[in-house]
C-alpha positions as CSV (number, residue, x, y, z in Angstrom):
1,X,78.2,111.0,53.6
2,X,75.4,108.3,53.0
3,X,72.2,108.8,53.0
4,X,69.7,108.8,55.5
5,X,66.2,109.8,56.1
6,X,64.3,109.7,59.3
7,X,60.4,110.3,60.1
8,X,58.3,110.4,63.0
9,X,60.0,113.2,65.0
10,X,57.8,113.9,67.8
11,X,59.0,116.7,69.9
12,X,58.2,117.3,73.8
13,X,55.3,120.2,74.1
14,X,56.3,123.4,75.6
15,X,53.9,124.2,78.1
16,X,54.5,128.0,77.5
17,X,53.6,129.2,74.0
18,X,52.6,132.4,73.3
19,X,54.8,134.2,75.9
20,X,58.1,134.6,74.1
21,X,58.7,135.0,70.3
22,X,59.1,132.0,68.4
23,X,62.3,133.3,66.2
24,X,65.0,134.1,68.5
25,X,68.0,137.3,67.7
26,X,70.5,135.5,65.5
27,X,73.9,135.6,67.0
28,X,76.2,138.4,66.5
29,X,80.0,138.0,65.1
30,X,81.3,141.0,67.8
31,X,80.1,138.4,70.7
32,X,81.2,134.9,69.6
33,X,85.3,135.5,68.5
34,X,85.7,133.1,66.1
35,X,83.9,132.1,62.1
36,X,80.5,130.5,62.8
37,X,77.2,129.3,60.6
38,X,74.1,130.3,62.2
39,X,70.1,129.4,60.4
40,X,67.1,129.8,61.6
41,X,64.5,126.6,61.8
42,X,63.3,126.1,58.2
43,X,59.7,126.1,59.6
44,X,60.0,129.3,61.4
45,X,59.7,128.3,64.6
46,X,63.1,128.5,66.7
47,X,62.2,126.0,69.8
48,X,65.6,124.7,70.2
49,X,69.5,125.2,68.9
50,X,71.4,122.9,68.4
51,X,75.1,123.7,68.4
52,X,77.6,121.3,66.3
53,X,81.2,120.8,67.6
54,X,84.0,119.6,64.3
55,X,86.4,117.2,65.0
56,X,90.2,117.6,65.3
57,X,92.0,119.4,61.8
58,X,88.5,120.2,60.5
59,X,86.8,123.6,60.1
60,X,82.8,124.3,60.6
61,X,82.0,124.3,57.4
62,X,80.7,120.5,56.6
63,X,79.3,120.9,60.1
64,X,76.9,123.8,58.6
65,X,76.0,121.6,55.6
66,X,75.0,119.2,58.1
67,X,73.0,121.5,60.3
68,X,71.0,122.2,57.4
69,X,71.0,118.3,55.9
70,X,69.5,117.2,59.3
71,X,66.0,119.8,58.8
72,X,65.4,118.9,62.8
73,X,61.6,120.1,63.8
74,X,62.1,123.4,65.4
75,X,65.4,123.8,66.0
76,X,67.8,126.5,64.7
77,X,71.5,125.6,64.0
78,X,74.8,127.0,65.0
79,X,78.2,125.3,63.7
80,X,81.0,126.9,65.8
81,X,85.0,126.6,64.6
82,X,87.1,125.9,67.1
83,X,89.9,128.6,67.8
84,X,93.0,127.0,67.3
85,X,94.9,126.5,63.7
86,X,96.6,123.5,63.6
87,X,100.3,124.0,63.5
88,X,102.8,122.1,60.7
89,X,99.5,122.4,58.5
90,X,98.9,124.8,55.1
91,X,94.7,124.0,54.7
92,X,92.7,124.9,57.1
93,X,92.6,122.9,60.3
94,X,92.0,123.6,63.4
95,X,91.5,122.2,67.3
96,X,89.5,123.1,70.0
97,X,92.2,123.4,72.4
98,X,96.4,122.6,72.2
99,X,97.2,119.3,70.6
100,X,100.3,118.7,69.5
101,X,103.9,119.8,70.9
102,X,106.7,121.5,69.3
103,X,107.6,118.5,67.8
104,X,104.0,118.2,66.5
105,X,103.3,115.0,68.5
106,X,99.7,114.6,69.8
107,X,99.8,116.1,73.3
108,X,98.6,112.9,75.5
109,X,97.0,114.9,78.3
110,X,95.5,117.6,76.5
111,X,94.1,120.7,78.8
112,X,90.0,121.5,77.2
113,X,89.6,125.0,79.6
114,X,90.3,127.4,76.5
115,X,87.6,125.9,74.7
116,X,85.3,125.5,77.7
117,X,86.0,129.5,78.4
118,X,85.3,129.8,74.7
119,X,81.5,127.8,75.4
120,X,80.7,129.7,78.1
121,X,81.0,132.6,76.3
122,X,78.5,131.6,73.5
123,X,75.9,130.3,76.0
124,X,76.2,133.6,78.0
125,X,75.9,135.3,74.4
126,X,72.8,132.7,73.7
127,X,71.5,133.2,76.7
128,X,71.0,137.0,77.2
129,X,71.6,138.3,73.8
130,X,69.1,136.3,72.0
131,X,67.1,134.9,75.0
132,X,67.8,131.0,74.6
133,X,66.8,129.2,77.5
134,X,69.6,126.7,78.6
135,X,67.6,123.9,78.5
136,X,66.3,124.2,74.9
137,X,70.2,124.8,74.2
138,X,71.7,121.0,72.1
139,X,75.0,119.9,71.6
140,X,76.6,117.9,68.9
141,X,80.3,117.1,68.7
142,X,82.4,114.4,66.8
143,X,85.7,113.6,68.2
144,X,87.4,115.8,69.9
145,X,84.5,118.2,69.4
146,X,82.5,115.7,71.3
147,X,84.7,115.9,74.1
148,X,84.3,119.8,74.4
149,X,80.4,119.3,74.2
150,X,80.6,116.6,77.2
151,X,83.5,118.2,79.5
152,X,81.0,121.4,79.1
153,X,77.9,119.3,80.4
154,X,80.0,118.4,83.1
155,X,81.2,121.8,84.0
156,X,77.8,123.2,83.8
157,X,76.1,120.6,85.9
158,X,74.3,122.6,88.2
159,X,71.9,123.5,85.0
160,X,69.8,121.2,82.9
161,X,71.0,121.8,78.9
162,X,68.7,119.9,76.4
163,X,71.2,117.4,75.4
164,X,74.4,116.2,74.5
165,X,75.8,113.6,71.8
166,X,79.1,112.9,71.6
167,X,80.5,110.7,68.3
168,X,83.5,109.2,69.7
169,X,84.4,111.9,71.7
170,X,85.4,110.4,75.1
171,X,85.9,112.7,78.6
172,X,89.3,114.5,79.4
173,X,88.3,114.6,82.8
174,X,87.8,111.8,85.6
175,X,84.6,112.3,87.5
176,X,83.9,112.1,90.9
177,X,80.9,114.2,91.0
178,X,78.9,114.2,94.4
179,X,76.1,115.8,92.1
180,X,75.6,114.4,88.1
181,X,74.6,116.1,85.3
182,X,71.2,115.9,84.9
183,X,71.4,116.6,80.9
184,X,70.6,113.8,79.0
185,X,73.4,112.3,77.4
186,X,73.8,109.9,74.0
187,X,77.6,108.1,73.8
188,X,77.8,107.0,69.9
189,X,81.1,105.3,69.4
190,X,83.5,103.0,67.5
191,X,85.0,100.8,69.5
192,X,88.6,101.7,68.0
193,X,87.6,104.8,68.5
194,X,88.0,105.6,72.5
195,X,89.4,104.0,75.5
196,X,87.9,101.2,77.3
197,X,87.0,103.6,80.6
198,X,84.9,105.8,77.9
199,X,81.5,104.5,78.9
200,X,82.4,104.0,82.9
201,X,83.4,107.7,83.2
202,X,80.4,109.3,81.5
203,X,78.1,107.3,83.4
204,X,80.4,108.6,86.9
205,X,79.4,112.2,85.2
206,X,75.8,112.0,83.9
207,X,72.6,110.8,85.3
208,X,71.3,109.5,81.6
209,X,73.4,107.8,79.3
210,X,72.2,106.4,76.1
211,X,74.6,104.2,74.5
212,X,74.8,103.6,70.6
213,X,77.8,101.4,69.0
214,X,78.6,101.8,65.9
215,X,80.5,99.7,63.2
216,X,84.1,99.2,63.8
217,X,85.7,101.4,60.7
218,X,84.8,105.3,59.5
219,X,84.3,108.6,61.6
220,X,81.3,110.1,61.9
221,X,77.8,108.4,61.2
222,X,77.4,106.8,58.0
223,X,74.1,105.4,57.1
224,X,70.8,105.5,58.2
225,X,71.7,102.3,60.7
226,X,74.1,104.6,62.6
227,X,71.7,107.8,62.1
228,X,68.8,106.0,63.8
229,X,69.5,105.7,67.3
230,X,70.7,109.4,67.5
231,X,67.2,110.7,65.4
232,X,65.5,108.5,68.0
233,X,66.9,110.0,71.1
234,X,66.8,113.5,69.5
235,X,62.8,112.9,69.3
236,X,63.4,112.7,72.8
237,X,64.7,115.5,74.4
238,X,63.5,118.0,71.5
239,X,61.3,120.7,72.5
240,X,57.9,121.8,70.9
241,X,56.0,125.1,71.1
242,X,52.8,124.9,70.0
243,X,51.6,127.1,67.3
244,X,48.3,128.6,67.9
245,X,45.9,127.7,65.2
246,X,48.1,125.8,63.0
247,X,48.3,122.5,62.5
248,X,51.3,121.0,63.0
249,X,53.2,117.9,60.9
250,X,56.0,116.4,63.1
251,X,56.9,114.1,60.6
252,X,59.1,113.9,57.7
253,X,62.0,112.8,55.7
254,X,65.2,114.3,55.1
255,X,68.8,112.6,54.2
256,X,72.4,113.4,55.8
């Protein structure tokens, strides 16, 4: 992965401080049924989470390393593996929901509500267990790990999460929403990557859309170029508690 560094990450104050601890119950493995990476915020204050979504055929575990690469200002990380091994496969690999037939060809209208069930029950976990409000609650999902993280803001549009970026992970779904998400959405994307509609139906789902295209070859985000726009809109929708009597430095470097 090339590097990257990014500074100047001003978070969005959090008008109440002192009410609520600022590190928050880690997650338990008896309430979220499959392998996951959780870690605190490196400077001790747990504001927001931000939970990372693999790809198709992956596992967590590079997702973790980025969770911790990224060093975001306040914000714990939780990299989730999605529950299904991938079949005609020896490594590990594994999808977030059925993909592939018994022939193992790619299923072309793939059904996400295993892994939606799956996301609902880590927010209900998040939510009562360790006391994360919804809205300080982030997602980040590459392929079809993005798709999970955007179907989800869909399904859960009559709450405000804290945001959504999807890396070429286009919807399953076909809105026609009366009502549209209100949480704030970034679309980063390849263009070989997903269907024309891509853009079109997030924007029939979600109120915000931010739009970042990326170069025409690779996967995920590969240089500080491609890292930018999405370090941008995370400044954005972050939250911030302040820390009585402290001074506080919300700016930095760090590399992915």
């Amino acid at each position: 992965m090339a590097q990257n560094s990014h500074q100047d990450i001003h978070l969005r104050d959090n008008p109440v401080d002192d009410a609520s601890s600022r590190v928050k119950k880690p997650p338990r493995t008896e309430k979220i049924p499959v392998p996951f990476f959780y870690a605190p915020s490196d400077d001790g204050t747990d504001e927001n989470i931000l939970i990372l979504l693999h790809g198709l055929g992956d596992t967590h575990i590079p997702f973790s390393k980025l969770g911790r690469q990224l060093k975001l200002p306040q914000t714990a990380v939780l990299a989730v593996r999605a529950p299904d091994q991938v079949p005609f496969l020896y490594e590990e690999s594994y999808a977030w929901f059925p993909s592939f037939d018994d022939l193992g060809e790619l299923i072309e209208q793939p059904n996400p509500t295993p892994a939606l069930q799956l996301m609902d029950r880590i927010f209900t976990h998040l939510t009562t267990d360790c006391e994360w409000p919804v809205n300080r609650i982030h997602l980040f999902g590459f392929a079809q790990g993005g798709t999970v993280a955007a179907e989800l803001g869909l399904k859960m549009r009559g709450e405000t999460l804290g945001s959504i970026v999807t890396i070429s992970g286009p919807l399953l779904s076909y809105p026609t929403l009366s009502t549209l998400s209100t949480t704030p959405l970034l679309v980063a994307y390849r263009p070989s990557a997903v269907p024309p509609n891509a853009l079109p139906a997030f924007r029939k789902g979600f109120q915000r859309v931010v739009e970042h295209k990326m170069g025409a070859q690779g996967g995920m985000p590969a240089s500080k170029l491609e890292w930018e726009p999405i370090m941008r809109f995370w400044s954005e929708v972050l939250g911030r508690r302040r820390v009585a009597g402290v001074y506080e430095v919300m700016s930095g470097t760090s590399s992915v």
